[in-house]
C-alpha positions as CSV (number, residue, x, y, z in Angstrom):
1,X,-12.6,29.3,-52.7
2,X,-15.3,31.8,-53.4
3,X,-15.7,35.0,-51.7
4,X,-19.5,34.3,-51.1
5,X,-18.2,31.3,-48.9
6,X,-14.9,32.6,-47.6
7,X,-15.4,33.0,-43.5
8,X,-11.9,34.2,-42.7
9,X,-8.3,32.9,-42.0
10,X,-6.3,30.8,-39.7
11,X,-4.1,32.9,-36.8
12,X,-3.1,30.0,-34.4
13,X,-3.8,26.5,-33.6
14,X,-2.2,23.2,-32.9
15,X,-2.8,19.7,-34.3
16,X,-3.5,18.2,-31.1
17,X,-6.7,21.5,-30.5
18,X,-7.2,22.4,-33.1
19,X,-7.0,25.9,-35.3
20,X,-8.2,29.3,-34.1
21,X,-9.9,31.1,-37.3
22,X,-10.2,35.0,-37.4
23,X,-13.7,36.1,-38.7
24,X,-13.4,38.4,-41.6
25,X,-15.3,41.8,-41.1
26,X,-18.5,41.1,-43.5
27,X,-18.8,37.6,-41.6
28,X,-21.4,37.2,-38.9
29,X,-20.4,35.3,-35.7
30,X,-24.0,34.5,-35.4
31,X,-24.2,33.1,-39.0
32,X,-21.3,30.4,-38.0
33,X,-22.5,27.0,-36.0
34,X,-20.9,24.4,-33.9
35,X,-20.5,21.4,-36.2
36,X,-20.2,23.1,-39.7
37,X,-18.2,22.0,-41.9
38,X,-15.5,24.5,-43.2
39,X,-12.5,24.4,-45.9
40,X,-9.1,25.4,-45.2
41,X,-6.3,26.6,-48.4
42,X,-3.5,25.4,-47.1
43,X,-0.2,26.4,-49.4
44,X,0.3,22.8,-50.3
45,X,-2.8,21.4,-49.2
46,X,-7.0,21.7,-48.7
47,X,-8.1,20.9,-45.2
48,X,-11.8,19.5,-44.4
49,X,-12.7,20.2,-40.8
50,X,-15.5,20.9,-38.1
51,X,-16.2,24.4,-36.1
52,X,-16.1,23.0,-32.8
53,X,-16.3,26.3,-30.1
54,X,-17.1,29.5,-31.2
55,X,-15.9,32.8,-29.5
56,X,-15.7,36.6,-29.2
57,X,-12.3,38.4,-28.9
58,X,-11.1,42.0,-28.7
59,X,-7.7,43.4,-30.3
60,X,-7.7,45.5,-27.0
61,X,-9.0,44.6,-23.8
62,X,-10.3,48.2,-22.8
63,X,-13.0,48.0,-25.4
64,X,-14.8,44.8,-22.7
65,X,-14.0,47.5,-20.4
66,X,-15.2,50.0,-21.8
67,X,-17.6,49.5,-24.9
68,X,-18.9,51.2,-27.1
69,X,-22.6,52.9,-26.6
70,X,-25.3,50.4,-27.8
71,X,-26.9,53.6,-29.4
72,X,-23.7,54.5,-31.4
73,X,-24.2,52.3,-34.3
74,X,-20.8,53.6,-36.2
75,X,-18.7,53.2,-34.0
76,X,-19.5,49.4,-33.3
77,X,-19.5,48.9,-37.3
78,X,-16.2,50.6,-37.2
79,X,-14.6,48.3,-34.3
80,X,-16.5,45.3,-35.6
81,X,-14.0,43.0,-37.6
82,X,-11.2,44.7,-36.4
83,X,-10.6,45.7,-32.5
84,X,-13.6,43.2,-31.8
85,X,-13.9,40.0,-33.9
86,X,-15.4,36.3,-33.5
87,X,-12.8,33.7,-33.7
88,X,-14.1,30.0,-33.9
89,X,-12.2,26.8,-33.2
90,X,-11.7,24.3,-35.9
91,X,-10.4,20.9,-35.9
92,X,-9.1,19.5,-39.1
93,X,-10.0,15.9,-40.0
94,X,-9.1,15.1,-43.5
95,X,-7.0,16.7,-46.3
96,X,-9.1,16.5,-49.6
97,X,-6.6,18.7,-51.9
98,X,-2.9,18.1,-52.2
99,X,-0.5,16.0,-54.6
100,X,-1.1,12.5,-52.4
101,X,-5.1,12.9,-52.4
102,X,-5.3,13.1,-56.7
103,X,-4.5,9.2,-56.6
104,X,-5.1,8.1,-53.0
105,X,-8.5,10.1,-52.0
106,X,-9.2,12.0,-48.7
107,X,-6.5,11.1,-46.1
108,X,-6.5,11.5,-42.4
109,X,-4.4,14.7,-41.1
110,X,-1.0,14.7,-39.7
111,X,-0.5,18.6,-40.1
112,X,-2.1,21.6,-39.9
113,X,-2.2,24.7,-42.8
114,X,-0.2,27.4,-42.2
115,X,-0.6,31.2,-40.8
116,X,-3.2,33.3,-42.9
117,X,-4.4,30.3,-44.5
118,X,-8.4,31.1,-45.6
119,X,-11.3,29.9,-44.7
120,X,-14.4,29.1,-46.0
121,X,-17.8,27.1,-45.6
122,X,-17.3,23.7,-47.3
123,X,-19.1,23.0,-50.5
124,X,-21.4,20.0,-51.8
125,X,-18.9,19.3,-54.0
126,X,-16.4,18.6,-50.6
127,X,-19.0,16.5,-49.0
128,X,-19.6,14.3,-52.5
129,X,-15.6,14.0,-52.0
130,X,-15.6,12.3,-48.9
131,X,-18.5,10.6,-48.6
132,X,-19.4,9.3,-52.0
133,X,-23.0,9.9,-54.1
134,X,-26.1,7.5,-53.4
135,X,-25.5,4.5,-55.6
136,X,-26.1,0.7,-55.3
137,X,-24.0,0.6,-51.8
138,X,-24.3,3.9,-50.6
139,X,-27.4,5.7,-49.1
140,X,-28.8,8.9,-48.3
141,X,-29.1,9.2,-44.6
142,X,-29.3,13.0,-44.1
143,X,-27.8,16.4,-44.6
144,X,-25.1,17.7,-42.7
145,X,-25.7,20.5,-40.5
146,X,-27.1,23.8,-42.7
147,X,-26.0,21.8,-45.9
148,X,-28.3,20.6,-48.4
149,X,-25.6,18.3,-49.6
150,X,-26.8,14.7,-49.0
151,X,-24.8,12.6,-46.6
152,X,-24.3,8.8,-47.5
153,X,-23.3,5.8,-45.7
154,X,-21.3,2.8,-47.1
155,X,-24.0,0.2,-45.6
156,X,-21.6,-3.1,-46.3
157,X,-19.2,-1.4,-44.4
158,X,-21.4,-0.3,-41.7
159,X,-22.6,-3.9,-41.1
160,X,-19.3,-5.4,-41.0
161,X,-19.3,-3.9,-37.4
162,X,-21.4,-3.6,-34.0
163,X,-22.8,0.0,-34.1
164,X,-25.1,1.6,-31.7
165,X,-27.5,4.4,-32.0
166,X,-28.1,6.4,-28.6
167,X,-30.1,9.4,-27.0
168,X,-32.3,10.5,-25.1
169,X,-36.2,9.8,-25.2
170,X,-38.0,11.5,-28.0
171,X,-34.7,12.6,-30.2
172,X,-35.5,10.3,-32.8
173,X,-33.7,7.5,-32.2
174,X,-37.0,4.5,-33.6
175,X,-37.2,7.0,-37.0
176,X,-32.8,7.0,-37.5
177,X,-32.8,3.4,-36.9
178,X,-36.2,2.7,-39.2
179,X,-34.7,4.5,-41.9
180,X,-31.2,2.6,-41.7
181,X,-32.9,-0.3,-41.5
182,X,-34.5,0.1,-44.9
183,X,-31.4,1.7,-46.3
184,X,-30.2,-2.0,-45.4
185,X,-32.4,-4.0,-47.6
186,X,-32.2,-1.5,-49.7
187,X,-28.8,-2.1,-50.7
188,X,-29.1,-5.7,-49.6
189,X,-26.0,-5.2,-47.3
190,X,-27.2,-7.9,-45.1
191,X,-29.7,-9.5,-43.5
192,X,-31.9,-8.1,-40.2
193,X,-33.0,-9.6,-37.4
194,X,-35.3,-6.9,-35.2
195,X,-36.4,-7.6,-31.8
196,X,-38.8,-4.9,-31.8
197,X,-39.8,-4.0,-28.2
198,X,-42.6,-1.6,-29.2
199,X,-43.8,-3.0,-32.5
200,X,-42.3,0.0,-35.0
201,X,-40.0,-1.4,-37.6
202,X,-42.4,-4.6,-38.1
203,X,-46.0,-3.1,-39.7
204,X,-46.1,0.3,-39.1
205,X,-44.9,2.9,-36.6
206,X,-46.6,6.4,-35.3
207,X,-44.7,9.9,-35.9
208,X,-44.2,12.5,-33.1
209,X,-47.6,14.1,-34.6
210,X,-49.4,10.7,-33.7
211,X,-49.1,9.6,-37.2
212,X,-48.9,6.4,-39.0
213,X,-46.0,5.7,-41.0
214,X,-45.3,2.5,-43.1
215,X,-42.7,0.3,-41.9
216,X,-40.2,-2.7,-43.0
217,X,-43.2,-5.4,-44.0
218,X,-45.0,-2.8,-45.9
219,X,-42.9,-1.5,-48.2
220,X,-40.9,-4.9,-48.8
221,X,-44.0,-7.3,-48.1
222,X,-41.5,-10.3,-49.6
223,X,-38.1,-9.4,-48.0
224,X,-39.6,-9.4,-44.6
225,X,-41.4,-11.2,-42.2
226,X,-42.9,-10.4,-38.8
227,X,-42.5,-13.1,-36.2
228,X,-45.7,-11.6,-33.7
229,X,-45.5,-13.0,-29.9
230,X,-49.0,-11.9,-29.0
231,X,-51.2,-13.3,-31.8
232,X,-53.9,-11.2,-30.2
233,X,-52.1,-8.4,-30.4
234,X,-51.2,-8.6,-34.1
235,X,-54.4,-9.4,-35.1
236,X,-56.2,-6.6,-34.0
237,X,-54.1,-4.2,-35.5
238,X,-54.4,-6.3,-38.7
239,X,-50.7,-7.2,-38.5
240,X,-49.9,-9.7,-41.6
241,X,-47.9,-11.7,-39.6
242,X,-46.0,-14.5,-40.9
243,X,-45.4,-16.7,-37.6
244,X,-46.9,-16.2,-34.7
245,X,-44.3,-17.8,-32.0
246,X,-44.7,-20.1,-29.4
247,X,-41.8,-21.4,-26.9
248,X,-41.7,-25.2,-25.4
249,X,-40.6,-24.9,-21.4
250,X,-38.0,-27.9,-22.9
251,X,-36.2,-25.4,-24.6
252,X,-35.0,-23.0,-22.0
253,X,-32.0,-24.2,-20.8
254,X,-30.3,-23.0,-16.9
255,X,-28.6,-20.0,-18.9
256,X,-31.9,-18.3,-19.9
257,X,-33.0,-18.4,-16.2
258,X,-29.4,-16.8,-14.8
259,X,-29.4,-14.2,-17.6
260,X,-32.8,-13.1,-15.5
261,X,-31.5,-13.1,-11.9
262,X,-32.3,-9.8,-11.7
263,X,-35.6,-9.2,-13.4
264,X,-36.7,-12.6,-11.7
265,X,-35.2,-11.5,-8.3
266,X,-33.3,-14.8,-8.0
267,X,-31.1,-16.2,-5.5
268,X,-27.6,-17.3,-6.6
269,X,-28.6,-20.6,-5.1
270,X,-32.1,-20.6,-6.7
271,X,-29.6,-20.3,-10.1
272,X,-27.5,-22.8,-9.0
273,X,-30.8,-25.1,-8.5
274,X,-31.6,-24.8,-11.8
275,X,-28.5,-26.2,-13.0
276,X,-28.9,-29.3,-11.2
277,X,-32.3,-29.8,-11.9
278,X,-31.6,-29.5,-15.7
279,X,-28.9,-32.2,-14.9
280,X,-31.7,-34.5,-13.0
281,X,-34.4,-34.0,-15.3
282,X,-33.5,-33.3,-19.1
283,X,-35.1,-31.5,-21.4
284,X,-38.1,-31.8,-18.9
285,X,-36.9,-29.8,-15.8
286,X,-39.0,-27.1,-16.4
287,X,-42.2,-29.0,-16.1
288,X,-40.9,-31.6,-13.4
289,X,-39.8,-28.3,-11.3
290,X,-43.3,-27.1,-11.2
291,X,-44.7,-30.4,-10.0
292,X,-42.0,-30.9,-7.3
293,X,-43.9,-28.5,-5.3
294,X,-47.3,-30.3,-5.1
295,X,-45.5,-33.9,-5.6
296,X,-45.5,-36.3,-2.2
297,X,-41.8,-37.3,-2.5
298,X,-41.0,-33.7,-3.6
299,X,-39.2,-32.4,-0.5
300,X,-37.2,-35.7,-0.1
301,X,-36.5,-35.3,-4.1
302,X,-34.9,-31.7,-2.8
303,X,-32.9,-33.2,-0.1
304,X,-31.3,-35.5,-2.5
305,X,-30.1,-33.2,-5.3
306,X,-28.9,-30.7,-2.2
307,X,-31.3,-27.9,-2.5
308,X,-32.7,-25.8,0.2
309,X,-36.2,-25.2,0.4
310,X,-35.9,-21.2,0.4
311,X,-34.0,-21.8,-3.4
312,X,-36.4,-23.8,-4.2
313,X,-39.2,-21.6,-4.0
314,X,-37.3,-18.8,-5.4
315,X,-36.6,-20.5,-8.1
316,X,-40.3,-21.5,-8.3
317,X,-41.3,-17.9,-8.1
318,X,-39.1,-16.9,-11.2
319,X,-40.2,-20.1,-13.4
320,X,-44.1,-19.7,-12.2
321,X,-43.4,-15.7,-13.8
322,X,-42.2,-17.4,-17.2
323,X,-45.1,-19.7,-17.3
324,X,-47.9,-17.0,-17.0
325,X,-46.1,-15.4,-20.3
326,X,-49.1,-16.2,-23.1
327,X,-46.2,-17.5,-25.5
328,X,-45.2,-20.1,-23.1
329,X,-46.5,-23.6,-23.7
330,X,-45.1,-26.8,-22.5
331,X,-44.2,-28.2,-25.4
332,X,-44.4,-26.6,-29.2
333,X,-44.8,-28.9,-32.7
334,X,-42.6,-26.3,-34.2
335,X,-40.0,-24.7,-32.9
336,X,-39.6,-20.4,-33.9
337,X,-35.7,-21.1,-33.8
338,X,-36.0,-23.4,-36.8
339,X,-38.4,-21.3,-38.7
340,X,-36.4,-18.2,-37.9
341,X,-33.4,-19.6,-39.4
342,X,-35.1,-21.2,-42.2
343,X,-36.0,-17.3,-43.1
344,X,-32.4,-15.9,-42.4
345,X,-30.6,-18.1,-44.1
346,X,-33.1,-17.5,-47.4
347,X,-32.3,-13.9,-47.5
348,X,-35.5,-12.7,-45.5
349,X,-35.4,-9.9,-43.0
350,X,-36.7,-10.7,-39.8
351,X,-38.8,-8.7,-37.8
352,X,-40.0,-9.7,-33.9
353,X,-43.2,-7.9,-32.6
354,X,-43.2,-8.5,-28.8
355,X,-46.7,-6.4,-29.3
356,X,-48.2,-6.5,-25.5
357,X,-45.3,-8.1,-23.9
358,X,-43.3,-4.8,-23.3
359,X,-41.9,-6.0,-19.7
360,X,-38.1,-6.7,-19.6
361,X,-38.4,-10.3,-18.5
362,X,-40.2,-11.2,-22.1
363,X,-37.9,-9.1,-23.9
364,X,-34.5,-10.5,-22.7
365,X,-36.1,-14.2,-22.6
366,X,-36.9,-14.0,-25.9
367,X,-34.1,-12.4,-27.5
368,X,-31.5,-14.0,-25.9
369,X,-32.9,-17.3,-26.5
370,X,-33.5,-17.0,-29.9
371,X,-30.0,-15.2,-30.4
372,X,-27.8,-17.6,-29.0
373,X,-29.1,-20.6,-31.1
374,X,-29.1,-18.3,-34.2
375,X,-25.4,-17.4,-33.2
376,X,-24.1,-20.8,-32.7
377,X,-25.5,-21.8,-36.9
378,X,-24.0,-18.7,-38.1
379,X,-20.8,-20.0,-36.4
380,X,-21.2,-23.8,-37.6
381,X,-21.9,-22.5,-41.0
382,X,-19.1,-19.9,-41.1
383,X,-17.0,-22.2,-40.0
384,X,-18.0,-25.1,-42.4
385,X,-17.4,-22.5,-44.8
386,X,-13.9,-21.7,-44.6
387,X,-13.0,-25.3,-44.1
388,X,-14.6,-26.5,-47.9
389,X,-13.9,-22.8,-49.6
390,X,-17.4,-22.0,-49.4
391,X,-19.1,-19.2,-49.7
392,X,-20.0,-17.5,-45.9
393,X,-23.7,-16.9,-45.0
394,X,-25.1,-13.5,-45.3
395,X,-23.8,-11.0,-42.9
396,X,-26.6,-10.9,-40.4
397,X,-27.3,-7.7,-38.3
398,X,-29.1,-8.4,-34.5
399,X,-31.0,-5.1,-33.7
400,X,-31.8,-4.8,-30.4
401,X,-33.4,-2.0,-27.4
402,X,-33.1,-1.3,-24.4
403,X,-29.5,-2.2,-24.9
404,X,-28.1,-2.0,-21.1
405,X,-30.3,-4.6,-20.0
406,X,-28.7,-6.8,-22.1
407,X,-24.9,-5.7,-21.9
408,X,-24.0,-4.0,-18.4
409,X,-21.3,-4.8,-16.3
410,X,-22.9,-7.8,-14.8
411,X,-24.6,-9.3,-17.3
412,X,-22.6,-8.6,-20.2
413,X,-20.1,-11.3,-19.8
414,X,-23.1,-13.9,-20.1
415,X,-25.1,-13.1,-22.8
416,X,-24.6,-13.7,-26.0
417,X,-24.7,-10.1,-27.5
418,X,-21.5,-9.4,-25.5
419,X,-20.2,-12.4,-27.5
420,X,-21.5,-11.2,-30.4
421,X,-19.9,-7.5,-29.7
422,X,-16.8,-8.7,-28.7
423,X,-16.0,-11.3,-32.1
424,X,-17.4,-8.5,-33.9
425,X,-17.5,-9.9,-37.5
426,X,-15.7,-12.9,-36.6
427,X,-18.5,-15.3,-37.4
428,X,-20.4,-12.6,-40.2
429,X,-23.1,-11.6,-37.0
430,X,-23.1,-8.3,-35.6
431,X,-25.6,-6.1,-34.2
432,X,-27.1,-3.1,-33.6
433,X,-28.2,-1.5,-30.1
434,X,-30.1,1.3,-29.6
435,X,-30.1,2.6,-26.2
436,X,-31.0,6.0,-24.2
437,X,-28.2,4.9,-21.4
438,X,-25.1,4.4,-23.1
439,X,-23.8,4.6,-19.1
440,X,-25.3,1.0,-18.5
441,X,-23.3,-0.4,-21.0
442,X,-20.4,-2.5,-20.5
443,X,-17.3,-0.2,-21.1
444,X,-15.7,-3.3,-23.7
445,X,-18.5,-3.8,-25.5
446,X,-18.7,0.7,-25.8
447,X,-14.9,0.1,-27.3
448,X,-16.1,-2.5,-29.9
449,X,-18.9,-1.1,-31.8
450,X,-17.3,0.0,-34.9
451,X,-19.7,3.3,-35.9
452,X,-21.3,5.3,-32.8
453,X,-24.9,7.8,-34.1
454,X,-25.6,9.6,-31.0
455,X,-28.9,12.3,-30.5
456,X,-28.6,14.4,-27.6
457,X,-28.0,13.4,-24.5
458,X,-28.2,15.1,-21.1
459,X,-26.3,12.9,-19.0
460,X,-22.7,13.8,-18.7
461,X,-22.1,10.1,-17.8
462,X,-23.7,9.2,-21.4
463,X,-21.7,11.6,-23.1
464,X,-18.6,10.2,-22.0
465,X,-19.6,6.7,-22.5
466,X,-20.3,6.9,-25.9
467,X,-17.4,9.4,-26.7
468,X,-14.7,7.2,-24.7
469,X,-11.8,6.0,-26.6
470,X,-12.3,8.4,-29.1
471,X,-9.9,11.3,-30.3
472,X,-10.9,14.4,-30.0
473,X,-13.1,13.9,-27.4
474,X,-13.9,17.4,-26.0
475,X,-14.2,19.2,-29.2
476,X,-17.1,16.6,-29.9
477,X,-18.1,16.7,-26.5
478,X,-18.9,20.3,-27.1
479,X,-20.8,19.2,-30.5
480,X,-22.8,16.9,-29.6
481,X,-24.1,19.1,-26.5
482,X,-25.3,21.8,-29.1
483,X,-27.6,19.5,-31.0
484,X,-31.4,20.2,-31.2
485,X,-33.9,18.3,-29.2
486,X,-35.1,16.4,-32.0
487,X,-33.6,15.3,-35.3
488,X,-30.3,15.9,-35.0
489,X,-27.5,14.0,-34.9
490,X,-23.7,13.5,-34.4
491,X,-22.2,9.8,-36.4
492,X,-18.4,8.9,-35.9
493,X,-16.1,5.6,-36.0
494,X,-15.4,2.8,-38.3
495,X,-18.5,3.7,-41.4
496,X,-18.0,7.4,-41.6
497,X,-14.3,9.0,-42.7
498,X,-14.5,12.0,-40.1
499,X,-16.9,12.3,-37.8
500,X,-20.6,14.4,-38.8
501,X,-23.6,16.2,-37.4
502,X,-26.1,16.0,-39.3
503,X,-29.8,16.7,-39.6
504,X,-31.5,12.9,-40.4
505,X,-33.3,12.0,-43.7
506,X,-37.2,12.8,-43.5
507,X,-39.2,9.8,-42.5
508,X,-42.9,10.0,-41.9
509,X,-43.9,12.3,-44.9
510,X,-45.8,12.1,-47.9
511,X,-42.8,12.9,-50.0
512,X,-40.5,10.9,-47.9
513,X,-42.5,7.9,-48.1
514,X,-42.8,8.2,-52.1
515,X,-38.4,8.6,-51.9
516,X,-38.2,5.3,-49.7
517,X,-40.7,3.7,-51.4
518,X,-39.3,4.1,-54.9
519,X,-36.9,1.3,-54.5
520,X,-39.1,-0.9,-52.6
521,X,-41.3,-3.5,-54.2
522,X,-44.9,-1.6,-54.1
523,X,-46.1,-0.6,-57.7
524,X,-46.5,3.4,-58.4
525,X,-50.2,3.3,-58.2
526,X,-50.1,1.5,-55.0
527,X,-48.0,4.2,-53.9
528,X,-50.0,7.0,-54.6
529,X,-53.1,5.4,-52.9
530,X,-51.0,5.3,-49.7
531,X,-50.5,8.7,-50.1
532,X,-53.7,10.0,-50.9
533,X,-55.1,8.0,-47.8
534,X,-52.2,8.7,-45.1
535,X,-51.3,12.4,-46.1
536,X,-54.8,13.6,-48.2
């Protein structure tokens, strides 16, 4: 360790809280931050940890009685470093020095270094050490905190889980999860599926500044296609869209209308209605529901099947809600499920712009729809896989908003992304939520996402959500609280070896848009000219 990056040495601590670390003399307290990275020289061993809490103490407890005077500048650089000193807390994740780390890498700790031990800031060459360099799986996601050292992800590994990215509105949750996105087909780690609420992963997005920025279909024009529910929409904001989609009312089956009892305001009778007149019906219901009411034998038709009037007309209400959705037809040539799939299982990313159809009741229609049909061919095929030793489709990753609407409490155990969170890789489909209300979320699905990226959050109920079953909890309790606003952010779980906090890669810039689009399939020249008219 260098003396330019030495901070001080370990006085106390405990594996369970962590290490207490004496500031040297010449180090400022205001110099350290919560969520640094420091190294510790053990005897044996080099420890790679995270300041967590930083504090002021006194050798002697007269000097908070009695301090110095502010105006007598040598006596408070005489007491500084010694009678009054900043200690930090730091809790030791990995040991990246040591005989067992030559051959076996960095390894999870089950001590602590010893009294005296120093101290210093870690160095790139730590960071390299535990997280890898960019290379054909990894990629550049950000710097950890006051590091210029670039932190990469293991994007196979990442998809082989459910992982959620959370915070509050406006701490840059759309640009994290746009730029893992095309880290993603990047590295061709899998295949995406995007319900995209607010049309920014599909065409292009806009910047805090009110900017536009180039998103998935631009800079890989034949890896993805946009799916665009509001043809109007799409085309006047010259969206190349690949499909415009249209739904048949003799696809929605009884389960699409419970999973919007509560968006629909539905009875549990008006549910159970439903049900029977799927049953009655067929594939048809939908329309034959809708003439019941004007129909002349349609209130002995009612008595028959055993269905009041008041569920009736509930039900009504919730289907006559659906049908004034632009996207609803009674019946479609071509279904969107089987085109979907036919781009899925090629390879394609898939993005779905829901363009002016913003309202929940679109949104979880939709998705859920299309994601329970996709989920039960990923399963056949998986499945038919393993029986005749054949290769297993392409991991496919479901990225979805709004995420408690989809997976609290209540509705949870019916949709299909609890399913989906709950196999986990089971069936080679996981997804990705993004969600400002981790609190909403069903507590079992919280325990199965493999890798957690949270912004800041306000709400001590949030916090806890999304930092429950972990280790550790309070020290990162306290880091993820001292966060900035924007554009910063705290990773941890299954992807990442130790957790990190960590300022995300650029996205919006001219010189961010020439890194990402490097690797994409735009020629230079073409580029350029998106430079010169976006940022000149």
């Amino acid at each position: 360790m260098n003396n330019d990056s030495r901070l001080g040495m370990v006085v106390a601590g405990s594996l369970s809280g962590g290490v207490a670390v004496r500031l040297d003399g010449d180090a400022s307290v205001e110099d350290v931050v919560v969520g640094r990275y420091v190294s510790i020289e053990g005897k044996k061993r080099r420890f790679l940890g995270m300041i967590t809490d930083v504090k002021l103490d006194t050798s002697d407890q007269q000097l908070t009685i009695s301090p110095p005077d502010p105006s007598d500048t040598f006596s408070a650089e005489v007491l500084s470093g010694t009678g009054a000193y900043g200690v930090l807390t730091v809790t030791p994740y990995l040991v990246i020095g040591g005989d067992q780390t030559i051959t076996e890498g960095p390894q999870p700790v089950k001590t602590i270094p010893s009294h005296f031990a120093p101290v210093g800031l870690a160095s790139d060459t730590d960071i390299e050490q535990v997280f890898g360099k960019e290379d054909a799986q990894r990629f550049y996601v950000g710097n950890p905190l006051d590091m210029e050292s670039k932190l990469c992800l293991n994007l196979p590994e990442l998809a082989r889980r459910s992982n959620g990215i959370f915070g509050k509105s406006g701490t840059g949750k759309t640009f994290l999860t746009r730029t893992l996105l095309v880290g993603m087909l990047q590295k061709g780690a899998c295949v995406n599926l995007v319900f995209d609420m607010h049309s920014e992963y599909g065409w292009e997005g806009t910047s805090e500044k009110g900017r536009k920025v180039k998103a998935l279909k631009q800079l890989f024009p034949s890896k993805v296609a946009i799916f665009a529910l509001d043809e109007d929409n799409a085309r006047r904001r010259q969206v190349a869209a690949d499909v415009f989609v249209k739904i048949g009312y003799d696809e929605m089956e009884p389960k699409d209308i419970a999973l919007l009892k509560q968006t629909l305001n539905l009875t549990d009778l008006a549910v159970e209605a439903s049900f029977t007149l799927r049953k009655r019906f067929g594939k048809d219901w939908i329309v034959k529901t809708l003439e019941l009411e004007t129909a002349e034998n349609g209130e002995q038709e009612l008595k028959s099947l055993n269905i009041h009037e008041s569920s009736f007309q509930s039900l009504l209400r919730g289907l006559t809600a659906i049908k004034r959705l632009g996207f609803m037809q009674p019946h479609v040539e071509r279904r969107a499920i089987d085109q979907l799939l036919g781009y899925l299982e090629r390879g394609t990313h898939v993005v779905l712009e829901f363009g002016r159809y913003t309202e929940i009741t679109a949104y979880i229609l939709v998705s859920n729809m299309l994601t329970r049909r996709i989920y039960e061919r990923y399963r056949e095929n998986t499945e038919t896989a393993l029986a005749g030793d054949r290769t297993p489709p392409t991991p496919l990753v479901i990225t979805i908003e709004e995420a408690h609407k989809f997976l609290n409490p209540e509705v949870a155990p019916q949709t299909i992304f609890g399913d989906i969170a709950r196999e986990m890789r089971k069936f080679n489909c996981t997804l990705l939520v993004i969600d400002q209300r981790p609190s909403g979320i069903d507590p079992e699905v919280m325990s199965q996402l493999g890798t957690k990226i949270t912004c800041l959050l306000d709400n001590d109920r949030d916090v806890d959500a999304v930092l429950s079953g972990i280790s550790g909890k309070s020290e990162l309790k306290g880091v993820l609280a001292k966060l900035a606003a924007k554009q910063q952010a705290l990773i941890f779980g299954h992807a990442v070896p130790m957790p990190v906090a960590f300022t995300p890669r650029e996205y919006g810039s001219a010189q961010s848009y020439k890194e990402l689009a490097a690797e994409s399939e735009r020629p230079p020249q073409d580029i350029d000219k998106d430079i010169d008219n976006l940022w000149k």
